[in-house]
KEZA-311024 format. One record per residue (C-alpha): x, y, z. Coordinates in steps of 0.25 Angstrom, whole numbers, plus 5000, padded with zeros to 4 digits. Each point is the difference from the previous one (the first is absolute). Example, Ala and Ser with C-alpha at 12.3 -4.5 7.8 and 13.67 -1.06 7.14 Angstrom:
BEGIN
+------+------+------+
:   xx :   yy :   zz :
+------+------+------+
: 5049 : 4982 : 5031 :
: 5006 : 5014 : 4998 :
+------+------+------+
END
This chain:
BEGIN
+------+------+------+
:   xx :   yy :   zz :
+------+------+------+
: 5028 : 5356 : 5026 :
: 4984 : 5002 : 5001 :
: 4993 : 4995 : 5010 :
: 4986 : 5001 : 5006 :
: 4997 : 4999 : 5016 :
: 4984 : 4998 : 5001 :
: 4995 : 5007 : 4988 :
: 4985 : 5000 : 4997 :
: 4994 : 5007 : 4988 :
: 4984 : 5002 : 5000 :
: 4991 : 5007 : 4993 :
: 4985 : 5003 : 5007 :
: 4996 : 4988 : 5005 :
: 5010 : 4991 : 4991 :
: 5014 : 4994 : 5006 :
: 5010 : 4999 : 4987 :
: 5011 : 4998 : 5009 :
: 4998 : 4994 : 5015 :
: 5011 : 5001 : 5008 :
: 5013 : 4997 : 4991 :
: 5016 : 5000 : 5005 :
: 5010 : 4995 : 4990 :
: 5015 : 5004 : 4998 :
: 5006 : 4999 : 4985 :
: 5015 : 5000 : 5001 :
: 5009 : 5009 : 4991 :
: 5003 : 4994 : 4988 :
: 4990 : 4989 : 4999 :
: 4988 : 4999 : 4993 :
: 4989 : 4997 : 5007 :
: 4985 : 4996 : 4994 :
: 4988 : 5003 : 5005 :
: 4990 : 4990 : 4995 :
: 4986 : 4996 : 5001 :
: 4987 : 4998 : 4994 :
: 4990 : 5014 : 4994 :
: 4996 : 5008 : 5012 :
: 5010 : 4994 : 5012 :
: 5006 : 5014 : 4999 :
: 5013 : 4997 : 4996 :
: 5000 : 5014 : 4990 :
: 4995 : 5007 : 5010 :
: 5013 : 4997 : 5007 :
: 5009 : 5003 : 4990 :
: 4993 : 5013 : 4999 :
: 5002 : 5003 : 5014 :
: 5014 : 4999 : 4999 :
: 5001 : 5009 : 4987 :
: 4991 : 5010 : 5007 :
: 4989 : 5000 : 4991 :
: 4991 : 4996 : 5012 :
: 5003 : 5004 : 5015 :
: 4998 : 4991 : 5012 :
: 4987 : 4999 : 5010 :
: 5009 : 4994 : 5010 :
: 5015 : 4995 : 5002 :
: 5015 : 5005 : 4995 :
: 5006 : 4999 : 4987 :
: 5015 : 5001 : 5000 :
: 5009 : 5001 : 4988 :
: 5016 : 5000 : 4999 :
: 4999 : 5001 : 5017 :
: 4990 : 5015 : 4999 :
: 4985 : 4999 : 5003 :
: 4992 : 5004 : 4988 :
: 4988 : 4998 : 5006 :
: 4993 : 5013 : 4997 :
: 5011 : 5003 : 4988 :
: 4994 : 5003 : 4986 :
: 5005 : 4994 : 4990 :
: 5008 : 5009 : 4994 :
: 5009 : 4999 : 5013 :
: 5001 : 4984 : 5000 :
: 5011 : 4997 : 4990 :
: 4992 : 4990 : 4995 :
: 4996 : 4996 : 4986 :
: 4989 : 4992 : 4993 :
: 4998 : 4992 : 4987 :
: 4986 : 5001 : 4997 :
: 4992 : 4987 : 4993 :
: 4995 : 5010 : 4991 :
: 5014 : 5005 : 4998 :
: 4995 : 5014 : 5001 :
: 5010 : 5005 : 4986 :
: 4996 : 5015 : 4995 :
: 4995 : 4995 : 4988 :
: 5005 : 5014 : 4992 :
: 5014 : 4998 : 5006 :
: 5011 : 4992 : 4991 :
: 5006 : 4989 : 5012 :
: 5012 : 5008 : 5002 :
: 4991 : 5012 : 5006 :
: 4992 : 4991 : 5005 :
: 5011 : 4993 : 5009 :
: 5006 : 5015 : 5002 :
: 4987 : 5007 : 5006 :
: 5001 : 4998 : 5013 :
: 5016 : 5007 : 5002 :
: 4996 : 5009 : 4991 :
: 4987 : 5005 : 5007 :
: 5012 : 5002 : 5011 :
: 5009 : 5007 : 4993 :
: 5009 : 4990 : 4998 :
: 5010 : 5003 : 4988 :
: 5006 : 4989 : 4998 :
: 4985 : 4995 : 4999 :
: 5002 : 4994 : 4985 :
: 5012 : 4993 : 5004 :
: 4996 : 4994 : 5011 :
: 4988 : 4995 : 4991 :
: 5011 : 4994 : 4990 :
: 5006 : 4992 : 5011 :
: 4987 : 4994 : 5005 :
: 4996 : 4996 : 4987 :
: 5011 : 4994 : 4996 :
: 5000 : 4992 : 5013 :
: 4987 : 4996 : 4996 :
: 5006 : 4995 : 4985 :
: 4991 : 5012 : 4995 :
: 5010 : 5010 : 4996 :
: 4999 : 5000 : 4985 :
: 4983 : 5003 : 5002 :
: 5003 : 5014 : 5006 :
: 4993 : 5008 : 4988 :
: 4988 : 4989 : 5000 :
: 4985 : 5003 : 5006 :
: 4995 : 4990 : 5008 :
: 4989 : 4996 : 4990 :
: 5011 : 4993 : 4992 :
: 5006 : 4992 : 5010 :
: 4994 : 4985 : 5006 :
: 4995 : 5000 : 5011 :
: 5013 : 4994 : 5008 :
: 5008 : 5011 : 4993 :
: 4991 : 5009 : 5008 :
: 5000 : 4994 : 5012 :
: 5016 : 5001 : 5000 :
: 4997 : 5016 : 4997 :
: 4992 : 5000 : 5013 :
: 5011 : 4994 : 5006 :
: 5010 : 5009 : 4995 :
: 4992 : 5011 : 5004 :
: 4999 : 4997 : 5014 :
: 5015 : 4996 : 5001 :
: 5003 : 5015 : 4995 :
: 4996 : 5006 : 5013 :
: 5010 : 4989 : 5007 :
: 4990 : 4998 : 5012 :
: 5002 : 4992 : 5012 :
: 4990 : 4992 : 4996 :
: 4993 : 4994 : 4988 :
: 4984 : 4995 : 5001 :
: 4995 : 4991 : 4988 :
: 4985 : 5001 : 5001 :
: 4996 : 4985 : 4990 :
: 5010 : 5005 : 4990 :
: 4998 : 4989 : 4991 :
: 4985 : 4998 : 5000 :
: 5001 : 5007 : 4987 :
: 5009 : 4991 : 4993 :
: 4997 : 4985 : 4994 :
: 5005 : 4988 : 5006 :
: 5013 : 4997 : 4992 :
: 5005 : 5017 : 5002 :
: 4997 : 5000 : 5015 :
: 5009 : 4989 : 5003 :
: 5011 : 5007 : 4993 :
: 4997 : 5015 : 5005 :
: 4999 : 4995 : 5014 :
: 5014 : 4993 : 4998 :
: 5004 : 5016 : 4995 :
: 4996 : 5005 : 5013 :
: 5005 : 4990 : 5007 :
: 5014 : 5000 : 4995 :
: 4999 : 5018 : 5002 :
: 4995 : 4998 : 5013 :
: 5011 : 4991 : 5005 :
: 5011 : 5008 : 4992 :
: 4997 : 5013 : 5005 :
: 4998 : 4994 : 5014 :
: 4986 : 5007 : 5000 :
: 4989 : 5000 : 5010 :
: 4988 : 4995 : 4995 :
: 4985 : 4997 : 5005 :
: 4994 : 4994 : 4986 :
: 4984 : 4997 : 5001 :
: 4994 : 4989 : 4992 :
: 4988 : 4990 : 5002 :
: 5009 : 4991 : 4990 :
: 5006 : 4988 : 5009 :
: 5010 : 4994 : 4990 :
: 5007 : 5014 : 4999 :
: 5000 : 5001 : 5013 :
: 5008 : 4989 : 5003 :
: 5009 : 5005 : 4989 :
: 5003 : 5012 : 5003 :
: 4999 : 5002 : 5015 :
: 5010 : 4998 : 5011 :
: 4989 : 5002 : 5010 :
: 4986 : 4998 : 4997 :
: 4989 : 5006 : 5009 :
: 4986 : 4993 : 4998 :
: 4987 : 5010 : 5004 :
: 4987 : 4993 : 5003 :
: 4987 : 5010 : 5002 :
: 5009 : 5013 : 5003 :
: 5009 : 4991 : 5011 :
: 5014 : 4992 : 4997 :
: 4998 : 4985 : 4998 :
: 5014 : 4998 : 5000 :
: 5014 : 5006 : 4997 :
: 5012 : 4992 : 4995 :
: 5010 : 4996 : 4990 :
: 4993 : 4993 : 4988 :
: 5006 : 4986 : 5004 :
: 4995 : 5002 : 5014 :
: 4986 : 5003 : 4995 :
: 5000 : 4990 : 4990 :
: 5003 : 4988 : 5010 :
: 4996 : 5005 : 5013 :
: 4986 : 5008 : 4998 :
: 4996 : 5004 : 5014 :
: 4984 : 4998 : 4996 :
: 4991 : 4994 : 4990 :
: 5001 : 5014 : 4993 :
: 5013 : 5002 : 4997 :
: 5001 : 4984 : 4997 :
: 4989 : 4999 : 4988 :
: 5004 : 5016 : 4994 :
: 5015 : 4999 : 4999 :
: 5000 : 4992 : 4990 :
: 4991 : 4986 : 4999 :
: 4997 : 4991 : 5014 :
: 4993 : 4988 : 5001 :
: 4994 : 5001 : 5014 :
: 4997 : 4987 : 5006 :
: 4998 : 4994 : 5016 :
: 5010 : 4991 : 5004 :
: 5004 : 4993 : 5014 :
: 5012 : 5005 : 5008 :
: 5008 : 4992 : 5008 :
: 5009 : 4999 : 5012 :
: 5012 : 5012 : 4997 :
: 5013 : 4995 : 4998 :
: 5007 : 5010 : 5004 :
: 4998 : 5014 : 4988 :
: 4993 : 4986 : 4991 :
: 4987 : 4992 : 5002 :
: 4993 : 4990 : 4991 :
: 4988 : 5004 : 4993 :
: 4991 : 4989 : 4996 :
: 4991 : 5004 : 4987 :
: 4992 : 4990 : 4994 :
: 5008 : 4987 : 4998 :
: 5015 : 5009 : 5001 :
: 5008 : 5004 : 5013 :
: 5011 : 5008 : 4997 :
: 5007 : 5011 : 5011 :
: 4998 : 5016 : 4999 :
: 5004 : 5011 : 5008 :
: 4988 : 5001 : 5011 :
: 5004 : 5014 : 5003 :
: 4993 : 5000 : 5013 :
: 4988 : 4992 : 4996 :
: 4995 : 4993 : 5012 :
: 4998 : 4983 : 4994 :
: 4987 : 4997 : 4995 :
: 4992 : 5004 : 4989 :
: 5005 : 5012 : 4991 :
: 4999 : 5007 : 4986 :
: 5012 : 4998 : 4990 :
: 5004 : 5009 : 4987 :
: 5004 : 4990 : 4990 :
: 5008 : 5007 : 4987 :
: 4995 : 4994 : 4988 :
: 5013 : 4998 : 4995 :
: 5004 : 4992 : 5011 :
: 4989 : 4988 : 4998 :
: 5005 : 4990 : 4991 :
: 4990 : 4991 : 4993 :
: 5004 : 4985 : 4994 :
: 4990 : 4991 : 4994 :
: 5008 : 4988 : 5006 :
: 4989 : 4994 : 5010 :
: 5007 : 5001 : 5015 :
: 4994 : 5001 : 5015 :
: 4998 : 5013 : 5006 :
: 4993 : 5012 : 4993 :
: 4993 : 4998 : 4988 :
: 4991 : 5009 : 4990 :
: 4994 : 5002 : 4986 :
: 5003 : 5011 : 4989 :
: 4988 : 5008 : 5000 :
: 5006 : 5012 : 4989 :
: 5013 : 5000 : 4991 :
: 5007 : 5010 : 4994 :
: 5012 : 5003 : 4993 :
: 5006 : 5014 : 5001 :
: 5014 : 4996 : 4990 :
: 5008 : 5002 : 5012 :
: 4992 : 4992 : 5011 :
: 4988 : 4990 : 5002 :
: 4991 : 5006 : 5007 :
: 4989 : 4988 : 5009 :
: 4989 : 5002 : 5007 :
: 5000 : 4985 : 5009 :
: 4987 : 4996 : 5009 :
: 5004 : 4992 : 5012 :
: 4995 : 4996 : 5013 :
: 5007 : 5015 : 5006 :
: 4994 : 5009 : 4990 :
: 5002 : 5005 : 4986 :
: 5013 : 5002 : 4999 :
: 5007 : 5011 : 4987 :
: 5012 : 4992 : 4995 :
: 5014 : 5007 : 4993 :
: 5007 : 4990 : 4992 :
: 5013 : 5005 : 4993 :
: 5001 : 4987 : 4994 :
: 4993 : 5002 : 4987 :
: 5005 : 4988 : 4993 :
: 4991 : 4990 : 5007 :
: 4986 : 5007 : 5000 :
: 4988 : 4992 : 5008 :
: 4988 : 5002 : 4993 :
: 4987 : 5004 : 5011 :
: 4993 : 4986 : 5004 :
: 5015 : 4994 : 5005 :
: 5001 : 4993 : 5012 :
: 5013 : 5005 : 5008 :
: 5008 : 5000 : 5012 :
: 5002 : 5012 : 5007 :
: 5014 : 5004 : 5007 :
: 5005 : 5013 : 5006 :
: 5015 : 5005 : 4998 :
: 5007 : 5005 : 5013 :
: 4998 : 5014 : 4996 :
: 4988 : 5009 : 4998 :
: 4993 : 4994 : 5013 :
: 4996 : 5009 : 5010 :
: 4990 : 5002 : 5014 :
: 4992 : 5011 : 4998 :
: 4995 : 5006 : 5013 :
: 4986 : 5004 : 5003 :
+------+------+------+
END
């Protein structure tokens, strides 16, 4: 387990990380996301030793490493760069770290972690002939050598083109859950959070926005932060009634339907409304009505952009069979999921 207790990171007159406490369970992984500069690399660094605390307790496996250098943190990283010795073949690079040790059984170990990582037959291959996910599994093999207690991704895939992240993210999914490993993974990618992540920590200007399972983030966002960057919101006023109990209606344009209030006291509130969770028809009905603006069809999905009396609203369509061209008229319903309060 890893776990900060109100760690800060400053340098001079600049706060990286303000005052941070978070716990990251054995076995899980858990992602630290966020936009450039919220700090979230900063923290992974902090836990791999590579930057020491201005203030707080870092704990790892139950043993403070507050002031431990890294060499004493059990810890390894996989670097964005991937960080491969260029005039080692992949079998001494994934063998360096043991044998720097003194390990003996250094090039075996190496053959066990490559072939874990389907790479066993590249052994005698440099890394300037392999892809660039064959090298990002090498990384990975190489920080699995050293068998730590935990493993830090810092944006492994940002290297790698749409269609080869999703697969190599699947791969260290897949590792991580079968070798019950600990892993902080950093990224500022929200899809691939959502992926891999049992936990997800969202950072905002050195401070956590929010922590929790991607679901729980997804549809319950605790602010407007967290509800426009994990994933896409259409942030909209609506009119809350009367509770009912955990429910209330919410009256929005010419629709009511009921939500959780979670708390909110009746009257007028902001709502995160999931694009796929409007539905357009161009039947004329009472109630909510708006005009296609944009249109765009991505092969798997529609994709709208709608003016109506709320707001601009973005518009996910899976049905792809009956595309609206922009200047249609429609009527605008909400699904009973992907509807949420946003606080603040």
């Amino acid at each position: 387990m890893v776990e900060f207790k109100s760690v800060s990171k400053r340098y001079g007159a600049v706060t990286a990380v303000d005052d941070i406490s978070f716990r990251v369970e054995k076995g899980t992984l858990a992602t630290l996301l966020g936009p450039s500069g919220c700090g979230k690399t900063t923290t992974l660094r902090l836990i791999a030793g590579l930057e020491m605390v201005s203030a707080g307790t870092i704990t790892i496996g139950g043993r403070d490493v507050t002031s431990a250098p890294a060499s004493e943190r059990d810890v390894s990283m996989v670097f964005q760069s991937y960080a491969l010795f260029p005039h080692m073949n992949v079998l001494e690079n994934v063998a360096y770290g043991p044998s720097v040790s003194g390990d003996k059984a250094a090039k075996d170990k190496a053959h066990e972690k490559l072939r874990m990582v389907g790479l066993d037959q590249f052994g005698s291959r440099m890394p300037s002939e392999l892809s660039g996910g064959q090298q990002q599994r090498v990384a990975v093999a190489r920080a699995l050598v050293l068998e730590p207690q935990v493993l830090l991704f810092d944006e492994p895939l940002s290297n790698l083109d749409a269609k080869l992240r999703r697969r190599v993210r699947e791969e260290i999914r897949e590792l991580q859950q079968s070798l019950g490993l600990t892993v902080a993974y950093v990224t500022h990618d929200q899809q691939e959070a959502l992926a891999v992540s049992d936990q997800i920590i969202v950072m905002s200007n050195a401070r956590i926005a929010q922590i929790g399972a991607p679901r729980e983030l997804y549809e319950a966002p605790r602010d407007r932060f967290v509800a426009d960057f994990i994933g896409d919101a259409n942030l909209v006023e609506a009119e809350l009634g009367a509770h009912r109990g955990s429910r209330a209606p919410l009256r929005l344009g010419g629709v009511e339907l009921e939500l959780e209030h979670r708390g909110a006291a009746p009257g007028p509130v902001r709502i995160a409304i999931r694009p796929e969770s409007i539905v357009l028809k161009k039947e004329n009905s009472s109630g909510l009505r708006g005009t296609i603006r944009k249109a765009a069809y991505l092969g798997t999905h529609m994709e709208y952009t709608v003016e109506a009396p709320i707001g601009s609203l973005f518009v996910v369509d899976r049905d792809v069979s009956r595309p609206m061209p922009a200047g249609t008229d429609v009527s605008i319903s909400l699904a009973d999921h992907g509807v949420a309060l946003v606080p603040g």
